[in-house]
Backbone and ligand atoms as CSV (ligand in chain L), in Angstrom:
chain,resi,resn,atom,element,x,y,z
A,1,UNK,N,N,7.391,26.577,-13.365
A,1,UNK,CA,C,6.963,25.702,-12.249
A,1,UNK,C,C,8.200,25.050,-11.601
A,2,UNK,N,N,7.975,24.842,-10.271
A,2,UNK,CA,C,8.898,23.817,-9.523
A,2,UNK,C,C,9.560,22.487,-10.291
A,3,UNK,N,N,10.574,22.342,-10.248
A,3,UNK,CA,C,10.419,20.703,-10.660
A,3,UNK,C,C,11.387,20.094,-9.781
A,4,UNK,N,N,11.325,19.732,-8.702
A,4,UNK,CA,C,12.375,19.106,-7.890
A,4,UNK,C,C,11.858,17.830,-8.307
A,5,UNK,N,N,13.260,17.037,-8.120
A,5,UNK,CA,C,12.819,15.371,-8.106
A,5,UNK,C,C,12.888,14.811,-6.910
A,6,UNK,N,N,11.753,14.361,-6.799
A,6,UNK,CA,C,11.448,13.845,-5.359
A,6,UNK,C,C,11.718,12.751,-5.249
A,7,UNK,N,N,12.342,11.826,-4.038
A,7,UNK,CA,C,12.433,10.689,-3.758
A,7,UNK,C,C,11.718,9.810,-2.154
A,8,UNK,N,N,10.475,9.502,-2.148
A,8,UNK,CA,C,10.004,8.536,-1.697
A,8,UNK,C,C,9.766,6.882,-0.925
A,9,UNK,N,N,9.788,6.660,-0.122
A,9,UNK,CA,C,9.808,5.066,0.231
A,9,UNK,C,C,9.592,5.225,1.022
A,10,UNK,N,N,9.847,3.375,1.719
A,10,UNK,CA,C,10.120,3.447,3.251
A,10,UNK,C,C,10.991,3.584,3.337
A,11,UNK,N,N,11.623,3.096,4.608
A,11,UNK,CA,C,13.162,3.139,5.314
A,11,UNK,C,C,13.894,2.117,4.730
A,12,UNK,N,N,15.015,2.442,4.168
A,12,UNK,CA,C,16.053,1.610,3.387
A,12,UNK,C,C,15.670,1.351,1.560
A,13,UNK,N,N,15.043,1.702,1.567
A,13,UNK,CA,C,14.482,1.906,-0.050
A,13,UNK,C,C,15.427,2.066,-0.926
A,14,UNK,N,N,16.182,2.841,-0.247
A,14,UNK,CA,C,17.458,3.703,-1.017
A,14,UNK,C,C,17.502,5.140,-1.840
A,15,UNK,N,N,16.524,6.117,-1.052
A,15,UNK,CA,C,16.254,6.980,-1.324
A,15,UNK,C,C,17.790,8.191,-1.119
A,16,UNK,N,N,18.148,7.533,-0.103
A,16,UNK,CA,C,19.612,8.772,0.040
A,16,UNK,C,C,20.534,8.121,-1.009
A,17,UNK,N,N,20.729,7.064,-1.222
A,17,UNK,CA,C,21.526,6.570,-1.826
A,17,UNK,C,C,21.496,7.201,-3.248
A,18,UNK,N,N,20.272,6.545,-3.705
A,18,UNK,CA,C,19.876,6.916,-5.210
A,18,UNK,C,C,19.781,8.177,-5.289
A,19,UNK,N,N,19.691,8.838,-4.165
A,19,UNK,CA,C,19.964,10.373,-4.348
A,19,UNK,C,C,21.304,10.995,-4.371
A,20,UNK,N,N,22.060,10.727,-4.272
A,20,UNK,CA,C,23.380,11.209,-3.938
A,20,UNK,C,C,23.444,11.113,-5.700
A,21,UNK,N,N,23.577,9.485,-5.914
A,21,UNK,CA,C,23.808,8.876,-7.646
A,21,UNK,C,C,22.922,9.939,-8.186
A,22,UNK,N,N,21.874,10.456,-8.053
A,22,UNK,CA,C,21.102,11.073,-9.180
A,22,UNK,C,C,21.410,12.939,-9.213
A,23,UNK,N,N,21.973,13.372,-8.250
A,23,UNK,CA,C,22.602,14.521,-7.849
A,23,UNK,C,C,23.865,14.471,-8.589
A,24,UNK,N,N,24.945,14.026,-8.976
A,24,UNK,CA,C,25.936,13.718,-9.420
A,24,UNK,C,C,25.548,13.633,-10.860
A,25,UNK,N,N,24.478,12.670,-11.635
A,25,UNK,CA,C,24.534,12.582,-12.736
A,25,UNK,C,C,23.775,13.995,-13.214
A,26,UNK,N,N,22.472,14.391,-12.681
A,26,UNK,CA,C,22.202,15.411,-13.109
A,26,UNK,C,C,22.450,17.055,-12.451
A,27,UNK,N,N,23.391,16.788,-11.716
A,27,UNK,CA,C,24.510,18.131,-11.695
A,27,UNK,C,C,23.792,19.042,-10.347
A,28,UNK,N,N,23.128,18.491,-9.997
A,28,UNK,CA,C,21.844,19.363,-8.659
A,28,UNK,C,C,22.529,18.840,-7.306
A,29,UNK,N,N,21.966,19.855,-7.191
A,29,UNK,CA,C,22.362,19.797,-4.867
A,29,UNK,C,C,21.251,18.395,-5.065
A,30,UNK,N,N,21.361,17.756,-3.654
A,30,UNK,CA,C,20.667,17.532,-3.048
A,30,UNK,C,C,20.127,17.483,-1.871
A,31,UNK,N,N,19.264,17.515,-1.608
A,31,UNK,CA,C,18.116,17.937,-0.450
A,31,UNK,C,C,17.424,16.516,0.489
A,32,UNK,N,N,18.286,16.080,1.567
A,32,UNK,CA,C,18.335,14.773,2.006
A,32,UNK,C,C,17.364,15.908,3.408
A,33,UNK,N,N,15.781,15.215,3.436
A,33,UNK,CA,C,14.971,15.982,4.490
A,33,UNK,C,C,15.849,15.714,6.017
A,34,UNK,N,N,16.122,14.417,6.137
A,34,UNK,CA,C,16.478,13.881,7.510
A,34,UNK,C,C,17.590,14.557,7.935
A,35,UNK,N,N,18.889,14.861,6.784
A,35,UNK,CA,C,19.640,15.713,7.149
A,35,UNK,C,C,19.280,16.844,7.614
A,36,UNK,N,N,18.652,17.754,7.008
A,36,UNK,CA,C,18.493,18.860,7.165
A,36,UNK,C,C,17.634,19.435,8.382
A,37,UNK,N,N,17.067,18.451,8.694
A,37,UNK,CA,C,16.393,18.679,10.243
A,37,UNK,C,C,17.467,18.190,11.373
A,38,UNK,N,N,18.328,17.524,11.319
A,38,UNK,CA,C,19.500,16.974,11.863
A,38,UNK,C,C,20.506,18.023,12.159
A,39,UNK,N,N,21.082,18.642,11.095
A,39,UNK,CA,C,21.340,19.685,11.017
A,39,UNK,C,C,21.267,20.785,12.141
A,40,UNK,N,N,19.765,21.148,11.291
A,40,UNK,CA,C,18.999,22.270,12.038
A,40,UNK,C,C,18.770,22.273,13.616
A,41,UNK,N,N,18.631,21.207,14.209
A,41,UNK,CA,C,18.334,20.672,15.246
A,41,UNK,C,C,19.670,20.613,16.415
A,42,UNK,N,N,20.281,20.102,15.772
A,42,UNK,CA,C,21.578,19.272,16.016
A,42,UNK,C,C,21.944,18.662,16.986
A,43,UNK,N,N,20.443,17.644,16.652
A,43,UNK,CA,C,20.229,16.199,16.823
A,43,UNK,C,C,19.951,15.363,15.996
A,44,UNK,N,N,20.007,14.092,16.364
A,44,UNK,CA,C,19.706,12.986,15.090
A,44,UNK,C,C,18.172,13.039,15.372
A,45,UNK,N,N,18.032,11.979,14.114
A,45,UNK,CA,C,16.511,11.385,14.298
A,45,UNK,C,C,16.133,10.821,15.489
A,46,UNK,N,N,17.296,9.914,15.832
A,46,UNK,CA,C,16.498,9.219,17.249
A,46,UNK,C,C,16.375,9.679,17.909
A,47,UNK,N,N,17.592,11.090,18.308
A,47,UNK,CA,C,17.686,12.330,19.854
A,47,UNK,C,C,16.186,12.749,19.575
A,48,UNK,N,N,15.480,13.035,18.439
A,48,UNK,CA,C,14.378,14.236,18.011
A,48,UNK,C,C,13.096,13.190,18.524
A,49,UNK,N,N,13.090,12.212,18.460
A,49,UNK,CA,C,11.860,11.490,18.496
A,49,UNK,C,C,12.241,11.015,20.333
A,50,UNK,N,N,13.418,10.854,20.752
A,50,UNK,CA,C,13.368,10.668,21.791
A,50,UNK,C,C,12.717,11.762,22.814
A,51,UNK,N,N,13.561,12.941,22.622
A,51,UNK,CA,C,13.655,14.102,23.330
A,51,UNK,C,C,12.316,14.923,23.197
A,52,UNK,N,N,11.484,15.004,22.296
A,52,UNK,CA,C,10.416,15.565,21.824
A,52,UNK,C,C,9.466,14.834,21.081
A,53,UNK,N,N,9.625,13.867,20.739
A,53,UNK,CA,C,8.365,13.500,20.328
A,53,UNK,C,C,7.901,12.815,18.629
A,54,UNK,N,N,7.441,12.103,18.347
A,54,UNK,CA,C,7.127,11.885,16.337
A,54,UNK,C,C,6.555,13.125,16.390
A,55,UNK,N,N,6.179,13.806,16.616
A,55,UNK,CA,C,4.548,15.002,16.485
A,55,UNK,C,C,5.899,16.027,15.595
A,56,UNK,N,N,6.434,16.239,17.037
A,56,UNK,CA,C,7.831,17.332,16.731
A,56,UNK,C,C,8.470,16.831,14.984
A,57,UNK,N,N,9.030,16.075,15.209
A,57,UNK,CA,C,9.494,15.719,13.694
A,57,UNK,C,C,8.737,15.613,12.487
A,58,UNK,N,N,7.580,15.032,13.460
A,58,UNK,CA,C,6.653,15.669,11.733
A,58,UNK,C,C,6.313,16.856,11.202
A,59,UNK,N,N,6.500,17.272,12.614
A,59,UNK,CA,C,6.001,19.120,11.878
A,59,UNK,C,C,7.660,19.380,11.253
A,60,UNK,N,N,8.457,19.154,11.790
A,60,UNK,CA,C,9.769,19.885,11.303
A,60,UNK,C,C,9.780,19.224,9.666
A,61,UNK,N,N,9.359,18.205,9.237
A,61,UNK,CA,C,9.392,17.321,7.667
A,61,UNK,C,C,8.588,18.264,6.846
A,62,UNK,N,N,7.491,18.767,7.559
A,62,UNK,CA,C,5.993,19.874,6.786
A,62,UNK,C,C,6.745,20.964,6.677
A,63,UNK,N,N,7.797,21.533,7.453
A,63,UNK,CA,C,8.232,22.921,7.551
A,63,UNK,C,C,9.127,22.715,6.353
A,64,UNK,N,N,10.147,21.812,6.722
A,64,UNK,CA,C,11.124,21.666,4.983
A,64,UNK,C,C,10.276,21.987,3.523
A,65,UNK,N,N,9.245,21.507,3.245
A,65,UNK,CA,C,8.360,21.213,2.607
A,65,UNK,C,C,8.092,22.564,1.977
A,66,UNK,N,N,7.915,23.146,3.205
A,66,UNK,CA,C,6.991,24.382,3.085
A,66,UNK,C,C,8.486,25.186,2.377
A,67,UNK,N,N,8.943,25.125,3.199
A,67,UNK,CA,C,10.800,25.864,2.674
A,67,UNK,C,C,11.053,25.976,1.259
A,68,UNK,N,N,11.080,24.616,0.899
A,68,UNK,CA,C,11.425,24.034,-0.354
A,68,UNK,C,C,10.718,24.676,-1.609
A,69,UNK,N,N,9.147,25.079,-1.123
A,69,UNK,CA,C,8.586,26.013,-2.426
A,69,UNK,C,C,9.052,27.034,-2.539
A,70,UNK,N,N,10.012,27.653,-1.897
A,70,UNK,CA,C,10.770,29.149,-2.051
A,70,UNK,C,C,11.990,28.584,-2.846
A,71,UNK,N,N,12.064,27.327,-2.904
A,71,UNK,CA,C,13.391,27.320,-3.806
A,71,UNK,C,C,13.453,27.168,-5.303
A,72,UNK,N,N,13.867,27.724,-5.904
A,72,UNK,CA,C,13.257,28.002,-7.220
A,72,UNK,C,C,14.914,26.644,-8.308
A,73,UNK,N,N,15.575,26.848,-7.680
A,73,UNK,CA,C,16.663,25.952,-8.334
A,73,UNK,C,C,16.271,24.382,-8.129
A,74,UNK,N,N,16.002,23.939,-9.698
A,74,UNK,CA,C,15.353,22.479,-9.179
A,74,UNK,C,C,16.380,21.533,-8.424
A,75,UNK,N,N,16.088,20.825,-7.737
A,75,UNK,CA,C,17.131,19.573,-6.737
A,75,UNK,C,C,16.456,18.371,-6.906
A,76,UNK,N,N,17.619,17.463,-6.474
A,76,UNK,CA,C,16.953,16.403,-6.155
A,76,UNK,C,C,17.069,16.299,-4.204
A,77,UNK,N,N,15.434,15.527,-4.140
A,77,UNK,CA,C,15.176,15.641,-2.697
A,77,UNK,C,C,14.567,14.622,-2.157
A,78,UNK,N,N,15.515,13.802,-1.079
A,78,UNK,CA,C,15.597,12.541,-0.837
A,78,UNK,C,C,14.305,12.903,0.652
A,79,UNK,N,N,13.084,12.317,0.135
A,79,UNK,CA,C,12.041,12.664,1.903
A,79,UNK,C,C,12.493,11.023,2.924
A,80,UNK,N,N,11.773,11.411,4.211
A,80,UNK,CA,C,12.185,10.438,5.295
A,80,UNK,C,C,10.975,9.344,4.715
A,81,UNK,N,N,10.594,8.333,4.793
A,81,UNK,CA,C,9.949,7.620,4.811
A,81,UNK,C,C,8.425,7.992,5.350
A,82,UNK,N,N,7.930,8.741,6.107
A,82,UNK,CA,C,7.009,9.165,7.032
A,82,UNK,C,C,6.557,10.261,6.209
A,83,UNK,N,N,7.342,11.002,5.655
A,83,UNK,CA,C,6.749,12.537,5.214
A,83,UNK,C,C,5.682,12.193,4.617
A,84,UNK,N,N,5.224,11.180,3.293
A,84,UNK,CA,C,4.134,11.436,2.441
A,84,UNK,C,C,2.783,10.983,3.282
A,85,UNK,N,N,3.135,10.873,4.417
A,85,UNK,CA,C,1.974,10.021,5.082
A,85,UNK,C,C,0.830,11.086,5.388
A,86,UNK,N,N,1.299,12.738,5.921
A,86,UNK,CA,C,0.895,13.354,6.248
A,86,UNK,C,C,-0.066,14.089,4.360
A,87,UNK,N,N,-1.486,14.703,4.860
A,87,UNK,CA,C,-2.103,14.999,3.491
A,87,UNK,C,C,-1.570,16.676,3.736
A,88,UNK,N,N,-1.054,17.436,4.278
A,88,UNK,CA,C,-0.743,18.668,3.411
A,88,UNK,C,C,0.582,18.128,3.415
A,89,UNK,N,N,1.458,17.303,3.499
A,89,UNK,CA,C,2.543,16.816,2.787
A,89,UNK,C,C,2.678,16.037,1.605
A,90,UNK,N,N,1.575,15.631,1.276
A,90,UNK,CA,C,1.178,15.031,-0.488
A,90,UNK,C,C,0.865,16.354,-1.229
A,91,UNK,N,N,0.090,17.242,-0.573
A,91,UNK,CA,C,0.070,18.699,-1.185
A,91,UNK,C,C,1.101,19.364,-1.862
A,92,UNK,N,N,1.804,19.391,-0.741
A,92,UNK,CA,C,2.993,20.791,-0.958
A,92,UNK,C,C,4.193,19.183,-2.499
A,93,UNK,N,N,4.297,18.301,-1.812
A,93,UNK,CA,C,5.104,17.306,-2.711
A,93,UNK,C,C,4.381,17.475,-4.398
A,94,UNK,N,N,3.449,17.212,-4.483
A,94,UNK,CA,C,2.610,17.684,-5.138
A,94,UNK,C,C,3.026,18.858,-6.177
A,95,UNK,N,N,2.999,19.788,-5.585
A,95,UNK,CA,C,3.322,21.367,-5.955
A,95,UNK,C,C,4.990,21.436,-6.089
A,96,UNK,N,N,5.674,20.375,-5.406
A,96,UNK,CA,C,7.355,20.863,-5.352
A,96,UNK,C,C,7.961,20.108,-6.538
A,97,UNK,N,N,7.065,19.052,-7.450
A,97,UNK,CA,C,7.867,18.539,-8.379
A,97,UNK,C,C,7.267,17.377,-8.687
A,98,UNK,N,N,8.200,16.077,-9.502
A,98,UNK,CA,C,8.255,14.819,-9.928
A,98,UNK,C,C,8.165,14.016,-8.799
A,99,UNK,N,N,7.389,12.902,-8.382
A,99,UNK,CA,C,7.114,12.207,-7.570
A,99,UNK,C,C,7.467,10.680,-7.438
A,100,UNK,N,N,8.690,10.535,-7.104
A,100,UNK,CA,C,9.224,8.727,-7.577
A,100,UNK,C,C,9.533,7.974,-6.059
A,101,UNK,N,N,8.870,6.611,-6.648
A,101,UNK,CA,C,7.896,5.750,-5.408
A,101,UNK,C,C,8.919,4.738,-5.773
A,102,UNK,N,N,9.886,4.929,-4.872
A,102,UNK,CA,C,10.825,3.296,-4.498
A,102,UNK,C,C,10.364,2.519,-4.153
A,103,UNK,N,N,9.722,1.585,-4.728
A,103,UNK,CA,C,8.840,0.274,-4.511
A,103,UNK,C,C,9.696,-0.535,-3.920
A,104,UNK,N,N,9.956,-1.640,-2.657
A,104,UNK,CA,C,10.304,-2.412,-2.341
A,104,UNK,C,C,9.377,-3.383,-1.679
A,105,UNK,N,N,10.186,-4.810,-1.645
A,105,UNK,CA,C,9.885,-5.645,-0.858
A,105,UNK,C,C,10.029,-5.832,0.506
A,106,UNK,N,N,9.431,-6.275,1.683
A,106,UNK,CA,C,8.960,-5.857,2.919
A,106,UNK,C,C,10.954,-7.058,3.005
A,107,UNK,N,N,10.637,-8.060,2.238
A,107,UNK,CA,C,12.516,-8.912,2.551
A,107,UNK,C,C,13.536,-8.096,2.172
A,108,UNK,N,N,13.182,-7.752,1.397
A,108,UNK,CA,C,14.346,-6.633,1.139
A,108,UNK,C,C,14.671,-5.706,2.008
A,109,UNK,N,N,13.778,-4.889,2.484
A,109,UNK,CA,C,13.400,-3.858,3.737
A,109,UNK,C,C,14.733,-4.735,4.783
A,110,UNK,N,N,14.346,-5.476,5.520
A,110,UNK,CA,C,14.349,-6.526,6.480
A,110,UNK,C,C,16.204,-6.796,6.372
A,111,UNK,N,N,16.197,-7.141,4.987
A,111,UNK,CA,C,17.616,-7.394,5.000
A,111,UNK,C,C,18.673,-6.391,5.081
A,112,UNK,N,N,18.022,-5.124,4.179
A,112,UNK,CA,C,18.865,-4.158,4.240
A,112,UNK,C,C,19.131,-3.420,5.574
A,113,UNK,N,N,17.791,-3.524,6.213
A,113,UNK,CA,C,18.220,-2.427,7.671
A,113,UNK,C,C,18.536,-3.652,8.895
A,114,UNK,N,N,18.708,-4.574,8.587
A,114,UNK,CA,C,19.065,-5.432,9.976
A,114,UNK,C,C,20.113,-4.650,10.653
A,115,UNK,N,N,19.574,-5.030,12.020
A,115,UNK,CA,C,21.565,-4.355,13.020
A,115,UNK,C,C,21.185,-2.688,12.734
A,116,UNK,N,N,20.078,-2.376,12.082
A,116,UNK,CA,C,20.811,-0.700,12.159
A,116,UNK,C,C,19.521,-0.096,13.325
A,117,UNK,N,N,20.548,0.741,13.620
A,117,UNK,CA,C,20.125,1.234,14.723
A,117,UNK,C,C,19.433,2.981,15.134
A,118,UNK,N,N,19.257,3.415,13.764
A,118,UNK,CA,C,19.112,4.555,14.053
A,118,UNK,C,C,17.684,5.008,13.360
A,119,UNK,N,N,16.902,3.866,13.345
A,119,UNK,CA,C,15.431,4.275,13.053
A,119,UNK,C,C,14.698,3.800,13.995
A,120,UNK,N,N,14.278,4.618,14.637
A,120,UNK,CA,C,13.558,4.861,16.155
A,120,UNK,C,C,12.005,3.704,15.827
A,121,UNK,N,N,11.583,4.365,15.281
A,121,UNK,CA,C,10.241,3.365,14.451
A,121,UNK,C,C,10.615,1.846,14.724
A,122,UNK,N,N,11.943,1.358,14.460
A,122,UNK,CA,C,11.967,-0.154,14.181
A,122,UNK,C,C,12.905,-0.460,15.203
A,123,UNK,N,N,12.937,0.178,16.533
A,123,UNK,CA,C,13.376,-0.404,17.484
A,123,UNK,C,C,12.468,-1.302,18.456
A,124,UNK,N,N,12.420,-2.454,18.424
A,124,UNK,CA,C,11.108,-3.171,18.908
A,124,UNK,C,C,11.259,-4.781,18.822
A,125,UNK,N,N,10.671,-5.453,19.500
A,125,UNK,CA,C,10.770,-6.728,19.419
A,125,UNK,C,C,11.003,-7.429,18.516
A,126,UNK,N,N,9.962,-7.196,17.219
A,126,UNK,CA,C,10.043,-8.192,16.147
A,126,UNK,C,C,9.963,-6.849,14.814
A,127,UNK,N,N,11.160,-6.516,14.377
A,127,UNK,CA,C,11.086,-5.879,13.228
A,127,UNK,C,C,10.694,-5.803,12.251
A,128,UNK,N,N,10.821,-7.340,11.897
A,128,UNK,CA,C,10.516,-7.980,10.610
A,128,UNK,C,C,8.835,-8.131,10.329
A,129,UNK,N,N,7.964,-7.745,11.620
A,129,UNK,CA,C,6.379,-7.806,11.369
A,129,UNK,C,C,6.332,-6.258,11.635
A,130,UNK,N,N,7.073,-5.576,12.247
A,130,UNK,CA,C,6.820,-4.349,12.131
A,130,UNK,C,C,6.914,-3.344,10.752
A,131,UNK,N,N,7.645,-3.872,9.978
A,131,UNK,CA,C,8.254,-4.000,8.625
A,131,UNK,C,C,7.086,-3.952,7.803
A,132,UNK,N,N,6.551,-5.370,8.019
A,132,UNK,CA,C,5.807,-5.935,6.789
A,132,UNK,C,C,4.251,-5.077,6.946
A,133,UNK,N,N,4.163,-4.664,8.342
A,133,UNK,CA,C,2.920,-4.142,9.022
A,133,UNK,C,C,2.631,-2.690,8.290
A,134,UNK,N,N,3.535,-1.844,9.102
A,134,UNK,CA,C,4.086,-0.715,8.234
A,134,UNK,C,C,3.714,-0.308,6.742
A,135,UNK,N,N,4.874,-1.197,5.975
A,135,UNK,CA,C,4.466,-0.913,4.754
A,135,UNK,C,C,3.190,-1.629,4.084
A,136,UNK,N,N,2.813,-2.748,4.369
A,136,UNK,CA,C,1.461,-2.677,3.743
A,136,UNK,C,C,0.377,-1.484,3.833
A,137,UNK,N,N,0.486,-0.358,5.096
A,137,UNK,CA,C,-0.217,0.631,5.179
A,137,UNK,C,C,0.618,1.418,4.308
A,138,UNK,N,N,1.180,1.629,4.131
A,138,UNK,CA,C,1.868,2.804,3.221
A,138,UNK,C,C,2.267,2.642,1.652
A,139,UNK,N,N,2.023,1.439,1.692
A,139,UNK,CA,C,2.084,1.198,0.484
A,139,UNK,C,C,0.729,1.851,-0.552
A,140,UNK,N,N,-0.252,2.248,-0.082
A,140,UNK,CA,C,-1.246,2.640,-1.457
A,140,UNK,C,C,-1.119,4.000,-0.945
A,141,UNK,N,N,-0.494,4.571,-0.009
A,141,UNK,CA,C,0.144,5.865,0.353
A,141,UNK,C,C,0.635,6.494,-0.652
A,142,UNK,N,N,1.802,5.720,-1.002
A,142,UNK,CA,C,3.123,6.656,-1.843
A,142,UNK,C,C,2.647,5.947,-2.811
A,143,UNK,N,N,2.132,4.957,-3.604
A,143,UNK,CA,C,1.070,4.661,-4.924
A,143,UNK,C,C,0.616,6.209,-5.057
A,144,UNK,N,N,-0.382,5.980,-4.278
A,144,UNK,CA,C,-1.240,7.593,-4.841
A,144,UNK,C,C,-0.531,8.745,-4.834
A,145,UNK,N,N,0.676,9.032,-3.814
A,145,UNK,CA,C,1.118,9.782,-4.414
A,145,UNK,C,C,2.411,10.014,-5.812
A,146,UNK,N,N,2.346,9.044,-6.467
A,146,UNK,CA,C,3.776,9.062,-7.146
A,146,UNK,C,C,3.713,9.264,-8.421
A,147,UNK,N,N,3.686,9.969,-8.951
A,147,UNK,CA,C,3.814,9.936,-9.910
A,147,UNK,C,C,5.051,8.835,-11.470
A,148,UNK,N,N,5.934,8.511,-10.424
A,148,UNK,CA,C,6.478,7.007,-11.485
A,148,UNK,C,C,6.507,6.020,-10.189
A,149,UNK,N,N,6.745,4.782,-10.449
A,149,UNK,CA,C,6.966,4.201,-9.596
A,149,UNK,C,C,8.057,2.925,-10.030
A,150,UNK,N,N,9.107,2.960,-8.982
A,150,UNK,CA,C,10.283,2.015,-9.425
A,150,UNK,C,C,10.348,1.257,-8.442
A,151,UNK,N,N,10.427,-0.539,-9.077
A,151,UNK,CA,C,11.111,-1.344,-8.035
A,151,UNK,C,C,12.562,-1.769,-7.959
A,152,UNK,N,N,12.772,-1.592,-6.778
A,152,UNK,CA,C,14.006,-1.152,-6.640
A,152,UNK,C,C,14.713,-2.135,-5.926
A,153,UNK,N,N,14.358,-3.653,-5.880
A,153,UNK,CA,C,14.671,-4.844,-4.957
A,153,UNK,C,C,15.931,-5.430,-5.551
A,154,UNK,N,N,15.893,-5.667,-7.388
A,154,UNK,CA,C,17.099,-6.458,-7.508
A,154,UNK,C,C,17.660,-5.130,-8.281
A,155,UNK,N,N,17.274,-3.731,-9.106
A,155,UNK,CA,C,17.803,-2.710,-9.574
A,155,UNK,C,C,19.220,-2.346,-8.981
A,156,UNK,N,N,19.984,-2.602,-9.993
A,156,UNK,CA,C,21.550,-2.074,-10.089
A,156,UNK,C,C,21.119,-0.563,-9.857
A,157,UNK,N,N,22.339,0.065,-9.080
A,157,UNK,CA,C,22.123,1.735,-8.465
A,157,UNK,C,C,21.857,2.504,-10.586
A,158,UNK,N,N,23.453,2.245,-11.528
A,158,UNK,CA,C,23.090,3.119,-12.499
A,158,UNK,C,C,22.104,2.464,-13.641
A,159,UNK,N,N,21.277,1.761,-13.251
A,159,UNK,CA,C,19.998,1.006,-14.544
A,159,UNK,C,C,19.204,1.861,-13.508
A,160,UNK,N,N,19.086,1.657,-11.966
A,160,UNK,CA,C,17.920,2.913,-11.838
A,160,UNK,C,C,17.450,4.141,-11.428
A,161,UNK,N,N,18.897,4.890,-11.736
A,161,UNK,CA,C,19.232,6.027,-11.966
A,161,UNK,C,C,18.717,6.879,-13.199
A,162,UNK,N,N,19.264,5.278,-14.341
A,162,UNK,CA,C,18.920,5.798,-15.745
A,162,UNK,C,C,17.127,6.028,-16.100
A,163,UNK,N,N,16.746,4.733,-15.089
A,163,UNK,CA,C,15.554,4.338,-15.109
A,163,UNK,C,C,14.346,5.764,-14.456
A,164,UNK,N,N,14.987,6.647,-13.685
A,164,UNK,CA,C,13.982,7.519,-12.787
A,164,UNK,C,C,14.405,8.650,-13.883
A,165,UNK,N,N,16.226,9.034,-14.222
A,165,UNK,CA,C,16.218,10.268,-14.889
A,165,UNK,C,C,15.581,10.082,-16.013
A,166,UNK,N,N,15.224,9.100,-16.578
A,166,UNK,CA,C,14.848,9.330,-18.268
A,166,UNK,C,C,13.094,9.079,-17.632
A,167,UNK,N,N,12.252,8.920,-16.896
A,167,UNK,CA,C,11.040,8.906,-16.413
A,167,UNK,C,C,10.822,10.911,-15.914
A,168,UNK,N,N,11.387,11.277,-15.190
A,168,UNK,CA,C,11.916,12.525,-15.030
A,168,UNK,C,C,12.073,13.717,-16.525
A,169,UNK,N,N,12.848,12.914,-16.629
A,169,UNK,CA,C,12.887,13.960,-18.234
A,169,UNK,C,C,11.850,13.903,-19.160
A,170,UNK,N,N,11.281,12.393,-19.595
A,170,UNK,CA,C,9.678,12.355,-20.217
A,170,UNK,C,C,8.954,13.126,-19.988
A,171,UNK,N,N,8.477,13.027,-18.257
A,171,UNK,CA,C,7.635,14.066,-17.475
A,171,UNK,C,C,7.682,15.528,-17.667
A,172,UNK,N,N,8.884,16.210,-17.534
A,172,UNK,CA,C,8.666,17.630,-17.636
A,172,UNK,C,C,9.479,18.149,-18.143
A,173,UNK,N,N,9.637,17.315,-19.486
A,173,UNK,CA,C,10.476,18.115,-21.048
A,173,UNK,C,C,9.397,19.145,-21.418
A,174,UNK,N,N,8.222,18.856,-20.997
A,174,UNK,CA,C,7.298,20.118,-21.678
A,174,UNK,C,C,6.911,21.299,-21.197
A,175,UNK,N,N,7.953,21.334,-19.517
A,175,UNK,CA,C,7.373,22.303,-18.572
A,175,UNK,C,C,8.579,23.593,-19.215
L,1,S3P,C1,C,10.896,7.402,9.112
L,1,S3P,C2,C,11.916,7.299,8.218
L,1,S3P,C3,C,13.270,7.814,8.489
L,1,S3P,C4,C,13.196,9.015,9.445
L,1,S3P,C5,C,12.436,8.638,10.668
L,1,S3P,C6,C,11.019,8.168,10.386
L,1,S3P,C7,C,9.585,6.792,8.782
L,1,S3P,O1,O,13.892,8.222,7.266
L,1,S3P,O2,O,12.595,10.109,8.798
L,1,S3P,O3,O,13.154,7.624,11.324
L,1,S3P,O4,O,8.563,7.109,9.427
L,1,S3P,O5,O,9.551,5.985,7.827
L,1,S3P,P1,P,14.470,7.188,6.168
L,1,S3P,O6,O,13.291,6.759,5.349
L,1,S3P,O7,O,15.430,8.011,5.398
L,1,S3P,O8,O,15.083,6.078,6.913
């Protein structure tokens, strides 16, 4: 079976981050979705949502997805914030591996992405209710889909590194 380790949240969670750290300790590529449509595109997120549309980018997040079950070498794979929202994208996540839910706080959110400018979603008057708005909907989202779930508000990067790989390894020492 598949076993990619998946990484989950909203925006600023620290899903690329903790992905890079968890790629390094356990020796795997990693598979950052936003890049790779960036990439492919070669445009950013904001050119893609400007120029074409959320619709466009969501299908391009489902297509990775779909990609990703042809890959048989497990990775770790950092998704955009948006991907689990879609239900044949809880599917295929589902089917591609381990499922870990960066739990944060909507202040935390708030503090970490202030000033940044390259999430199209939170360009808007009042961020900080767009924030809190947001993730209260998505929050029993990536619940249901996660299989562990880490909070990740005051977590040092290697306590929860240690904290997802040894949740990770519990999970599918038996596969
Ligand atoms: C989005 C999250 C972003 C990016 C896009 C939409 C979302 O990724 O995919 O701006 O809907 O939450 P990060 O979670 O990596 O910021």
């Amino acid at each position: 079976m598949n076993r990619h380790l998946i990484l989950m949240g909203y925006m600023g969670s620290g899903k690329s981050s903790l992905g890079v750290a968890l790629s390094y300790r356990m020796k795997r590529c990693l598979i950052d979705t936003d890049k790779w449509i960036e990439q492919r595109e070669g445009l950013t997120v904001n050119e893609l949502f400007a120029r074409y549309g959320e619709e466009y980018f969501r299908e391009a997040e489902t297509q990775c997805l779909r990609e990703l079950l042809a890959e048989k070498t497990p990775r770790v794979v950092a998704l955009g914030g948006g991907t689990p929202l879609r239900e044949e994208n809880r599917a295929l996540m589902k089917e591609l591996g381990f499922c870990v839910y960066l739990k944060a706080r909507p202040e935390t959110i708030y503090e970490r992405l202030r000033g940044d400018d390259t999430r199209p979603l939170l360009q808007c008057g009042d961020p900080g209710a767009r924030i809190r708005e947001m993730m209260a909907l998505r929050d029993p989202v990536y619940t249901g889909a996660a299989d562990y779930i880490v909070e990740v508000d005051h977590g040092r990067t290697p306590l929860l590194v240690n904290q997802i790989e040894e949740a990770y390894r519990n999970e599918t020492s038996g596969d």
